[in-house]
ZAVOZA-86513 format. One record per residue: residue number from 1; residue in three letters; x, y, z of N, C-alpha, C, O in turn. Coordinates in steps of 0.02 Angstrom, whole numbers, plus 50000, padded with zeros to 5 digits. Example, Ala and Ser with C-alpha at 12.3 -4.5 7.8 and 13.67 -1.06 7.14 Angstrom:
BEGIN
<1,'ALA',<50660,49716,50390>,<50615,49775,50390>,<50660,49835,50390>,<50712,49834,50423>>
<2,'SER',<50642,49888,50354>,<50684,49947,50357>,<50645,50002,50394>,<50670,50057,50402>>
This chain:
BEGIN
<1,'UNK',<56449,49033,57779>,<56447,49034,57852>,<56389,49080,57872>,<56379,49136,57847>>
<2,'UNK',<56356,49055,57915>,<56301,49061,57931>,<56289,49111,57991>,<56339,49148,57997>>
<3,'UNK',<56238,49126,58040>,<56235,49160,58106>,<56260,49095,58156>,<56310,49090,58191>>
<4,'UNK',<56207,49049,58144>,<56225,48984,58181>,<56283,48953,58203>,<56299,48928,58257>>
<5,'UNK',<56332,48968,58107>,<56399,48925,58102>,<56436,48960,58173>,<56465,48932,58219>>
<6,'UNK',<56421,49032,58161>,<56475,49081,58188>,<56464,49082,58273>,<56508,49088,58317>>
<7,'UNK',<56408,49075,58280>,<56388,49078,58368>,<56425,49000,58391>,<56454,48995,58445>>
<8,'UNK',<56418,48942,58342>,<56436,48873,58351>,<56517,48897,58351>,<56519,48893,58412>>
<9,'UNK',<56565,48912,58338>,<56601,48932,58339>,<56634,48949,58408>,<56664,48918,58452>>
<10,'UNK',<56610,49033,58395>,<56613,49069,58469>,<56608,49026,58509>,<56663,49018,58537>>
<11,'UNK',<56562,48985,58533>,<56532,48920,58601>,<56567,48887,58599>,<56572,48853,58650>>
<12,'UNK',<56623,48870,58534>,<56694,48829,58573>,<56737,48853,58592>,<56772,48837,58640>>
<13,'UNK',<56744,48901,58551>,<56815,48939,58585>,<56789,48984,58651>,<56838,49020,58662>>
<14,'UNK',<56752,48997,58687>,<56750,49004,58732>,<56750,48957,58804>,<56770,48967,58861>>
<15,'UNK',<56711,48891,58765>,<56728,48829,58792>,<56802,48806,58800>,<56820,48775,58850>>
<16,'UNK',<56849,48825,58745>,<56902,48793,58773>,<56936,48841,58803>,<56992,48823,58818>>
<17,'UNK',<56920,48909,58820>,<56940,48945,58849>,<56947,48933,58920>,<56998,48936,58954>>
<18,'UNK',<56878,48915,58938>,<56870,48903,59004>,<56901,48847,59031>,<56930,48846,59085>>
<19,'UNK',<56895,48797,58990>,<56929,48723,59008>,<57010,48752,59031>,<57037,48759,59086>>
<20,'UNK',<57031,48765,58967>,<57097,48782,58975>,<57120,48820,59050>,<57158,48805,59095>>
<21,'UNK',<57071,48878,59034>,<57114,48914,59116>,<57073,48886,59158>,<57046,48930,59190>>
<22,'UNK',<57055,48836,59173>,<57034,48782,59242>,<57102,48772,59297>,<57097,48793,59354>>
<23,'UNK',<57153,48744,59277>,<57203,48739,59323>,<57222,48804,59345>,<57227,48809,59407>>
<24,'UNK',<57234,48852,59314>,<57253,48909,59346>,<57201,48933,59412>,<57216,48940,59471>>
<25,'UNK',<57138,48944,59379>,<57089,48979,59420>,<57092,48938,59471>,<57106,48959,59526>>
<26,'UNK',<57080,48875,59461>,<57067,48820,59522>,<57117,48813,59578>,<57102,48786,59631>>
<27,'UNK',<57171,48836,59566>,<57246,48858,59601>,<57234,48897,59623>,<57253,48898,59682>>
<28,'UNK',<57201,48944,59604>,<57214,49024,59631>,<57173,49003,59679>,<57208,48985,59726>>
<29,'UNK',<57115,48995,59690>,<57062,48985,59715>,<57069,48938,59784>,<57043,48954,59838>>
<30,'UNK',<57103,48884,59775>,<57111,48841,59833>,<57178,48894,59876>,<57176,48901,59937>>
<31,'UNK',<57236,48930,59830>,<57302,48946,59880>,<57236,49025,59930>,<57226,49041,59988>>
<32,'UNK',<57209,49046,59866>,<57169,49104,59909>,<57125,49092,59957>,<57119,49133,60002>>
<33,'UNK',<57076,49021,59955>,<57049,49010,60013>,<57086,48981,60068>,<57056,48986,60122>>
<34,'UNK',<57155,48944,60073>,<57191,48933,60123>,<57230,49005,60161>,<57243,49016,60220>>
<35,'UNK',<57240,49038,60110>,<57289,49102,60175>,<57224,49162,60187>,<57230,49213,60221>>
<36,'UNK',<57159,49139,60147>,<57108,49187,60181>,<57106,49144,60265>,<57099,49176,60317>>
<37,'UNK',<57113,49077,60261>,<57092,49047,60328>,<57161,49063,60365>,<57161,49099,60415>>
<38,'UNK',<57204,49042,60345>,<57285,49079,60384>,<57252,49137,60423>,<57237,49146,60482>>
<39,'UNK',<57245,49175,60362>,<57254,49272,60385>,<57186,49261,60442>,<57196,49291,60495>>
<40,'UNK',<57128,49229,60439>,<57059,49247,60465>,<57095,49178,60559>,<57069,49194,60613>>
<41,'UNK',<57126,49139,60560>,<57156,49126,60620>,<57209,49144,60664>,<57214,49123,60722>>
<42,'UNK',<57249,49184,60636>,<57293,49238,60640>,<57301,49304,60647>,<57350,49340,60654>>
<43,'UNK',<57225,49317,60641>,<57242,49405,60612>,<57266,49430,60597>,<57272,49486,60621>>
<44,'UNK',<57293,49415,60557>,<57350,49457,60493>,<57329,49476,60471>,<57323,49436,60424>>
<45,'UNK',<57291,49535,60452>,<57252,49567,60391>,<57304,49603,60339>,<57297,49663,60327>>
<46,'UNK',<57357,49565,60308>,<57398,49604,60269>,<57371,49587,60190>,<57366,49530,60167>>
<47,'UNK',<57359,49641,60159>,<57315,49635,60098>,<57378,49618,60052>,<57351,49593,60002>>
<48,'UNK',<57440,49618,60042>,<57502,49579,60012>,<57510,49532,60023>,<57548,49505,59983>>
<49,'UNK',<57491,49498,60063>,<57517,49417,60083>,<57456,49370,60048>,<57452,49311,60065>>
<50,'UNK',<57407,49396,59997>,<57392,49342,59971>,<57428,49334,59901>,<57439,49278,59877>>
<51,'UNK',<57442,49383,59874>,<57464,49400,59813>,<57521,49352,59793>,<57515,49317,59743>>
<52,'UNK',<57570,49349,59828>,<57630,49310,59796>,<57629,49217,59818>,<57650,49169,59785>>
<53,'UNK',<57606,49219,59868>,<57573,49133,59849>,<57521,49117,59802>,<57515,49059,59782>>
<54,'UNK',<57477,49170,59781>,<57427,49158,59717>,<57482,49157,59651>,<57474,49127,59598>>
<55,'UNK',<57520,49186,59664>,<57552,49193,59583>,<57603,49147,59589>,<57619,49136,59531>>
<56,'UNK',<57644,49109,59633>,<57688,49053,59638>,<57625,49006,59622>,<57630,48981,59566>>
<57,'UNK',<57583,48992,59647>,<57522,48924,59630>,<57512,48924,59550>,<57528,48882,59509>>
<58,'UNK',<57484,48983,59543>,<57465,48991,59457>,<57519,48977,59428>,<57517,48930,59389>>
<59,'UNK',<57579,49010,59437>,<57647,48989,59405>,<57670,48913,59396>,<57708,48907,59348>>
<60,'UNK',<57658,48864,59423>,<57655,48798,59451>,<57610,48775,59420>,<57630,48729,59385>>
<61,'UNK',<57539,48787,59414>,<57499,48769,59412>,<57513,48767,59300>,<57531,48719,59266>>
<62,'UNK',<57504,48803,59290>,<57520,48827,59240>,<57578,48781,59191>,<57571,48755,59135>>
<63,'UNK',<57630,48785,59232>,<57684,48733,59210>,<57659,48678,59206>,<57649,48659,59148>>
<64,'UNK',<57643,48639,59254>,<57628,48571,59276>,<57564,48558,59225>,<57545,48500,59215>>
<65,'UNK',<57534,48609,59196>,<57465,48585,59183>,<57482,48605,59068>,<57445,48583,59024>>
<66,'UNK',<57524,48636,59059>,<57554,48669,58981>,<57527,48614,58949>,<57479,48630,58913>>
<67,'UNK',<57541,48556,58949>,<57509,48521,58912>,<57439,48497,58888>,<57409,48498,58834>>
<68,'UNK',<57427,48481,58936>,<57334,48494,58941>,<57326,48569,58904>,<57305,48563,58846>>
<69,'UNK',<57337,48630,58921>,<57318,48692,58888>,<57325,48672,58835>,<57280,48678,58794>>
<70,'UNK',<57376,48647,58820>,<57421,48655,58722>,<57372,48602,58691>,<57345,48611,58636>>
<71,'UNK',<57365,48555,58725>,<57298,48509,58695>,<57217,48544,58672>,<57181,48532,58624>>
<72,'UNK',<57212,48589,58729>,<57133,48609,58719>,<57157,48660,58661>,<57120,48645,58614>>
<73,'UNK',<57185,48695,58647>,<57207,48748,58615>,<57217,48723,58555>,<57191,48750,58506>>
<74,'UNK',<57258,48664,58551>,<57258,48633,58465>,<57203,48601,58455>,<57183,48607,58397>>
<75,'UNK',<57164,48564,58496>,<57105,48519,58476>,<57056,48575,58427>,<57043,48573,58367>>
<76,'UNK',<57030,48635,58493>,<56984,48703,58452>,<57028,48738,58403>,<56995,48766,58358>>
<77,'UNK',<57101,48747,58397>,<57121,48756,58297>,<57106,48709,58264>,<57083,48723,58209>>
<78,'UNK',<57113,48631,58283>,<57098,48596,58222>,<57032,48590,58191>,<57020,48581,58131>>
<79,'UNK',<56978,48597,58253>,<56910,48586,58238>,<56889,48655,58199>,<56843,48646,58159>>
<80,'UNK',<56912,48712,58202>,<56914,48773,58167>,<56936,48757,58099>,<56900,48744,58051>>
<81,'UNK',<57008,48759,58102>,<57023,48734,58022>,<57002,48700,57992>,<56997,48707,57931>>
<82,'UNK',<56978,48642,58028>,<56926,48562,57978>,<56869,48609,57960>,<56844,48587,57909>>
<83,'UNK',<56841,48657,57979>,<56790,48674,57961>,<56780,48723,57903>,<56736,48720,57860>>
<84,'UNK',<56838,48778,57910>,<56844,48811,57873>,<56866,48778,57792>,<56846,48801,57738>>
<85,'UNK',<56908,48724,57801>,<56922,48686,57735>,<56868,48641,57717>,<56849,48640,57658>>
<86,'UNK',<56847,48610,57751>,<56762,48589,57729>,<56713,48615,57725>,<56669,48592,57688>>
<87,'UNK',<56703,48670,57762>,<56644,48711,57736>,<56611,48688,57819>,<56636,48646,57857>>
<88,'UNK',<56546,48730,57831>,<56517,48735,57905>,<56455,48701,57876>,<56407,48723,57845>>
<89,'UNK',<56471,48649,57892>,<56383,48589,57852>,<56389,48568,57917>,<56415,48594,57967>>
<90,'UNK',<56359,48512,57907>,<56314,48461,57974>,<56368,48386,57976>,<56355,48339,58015>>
């Protein structure tokens, strides 16, 4: 194993890192830009009231989405292990 093998590596598992937490972030992100617009037509400036609809969404989000994660997560072990038992060639 090489510098290459090892950076080729790293660049997936960070890849499926990101894939993976896509539903979460993307949750967080849409419940946080809706009660920023709530709080910003309302004036509510309560710095708690975004917190627990972000973490019910992610929570949800999360569930609804386990499978997809458990997929990206086994696909980058298997492509790891195939490699390590074959060796890091072309």
């Amino acid at each position: 194993m090489n510098e290459a093998d090892a950076l080729e590596l790293m660049r997936a598992a960070m890849w499926a890192v990101i894939v993976a937490s896509g539903p979460a972030v993307g949750a967080a992100m849409i419940v946080g830009l809706i009660v920023a617009l709530f709080q910003a037509l309302t004036q509510i400036q309560e710095s708690t009231l975004t917190f627990v609809p972000k973490i019910i969404a992610v929570f949800l989000s999360l569930m609804a989405a386990a499978p997809f994660i458990g997929g990206q997560v086994f696909a980058f072990s298997e492509q790891a292990f195939a490699r390590i038992a074959h060796g890091f060639g072309p």
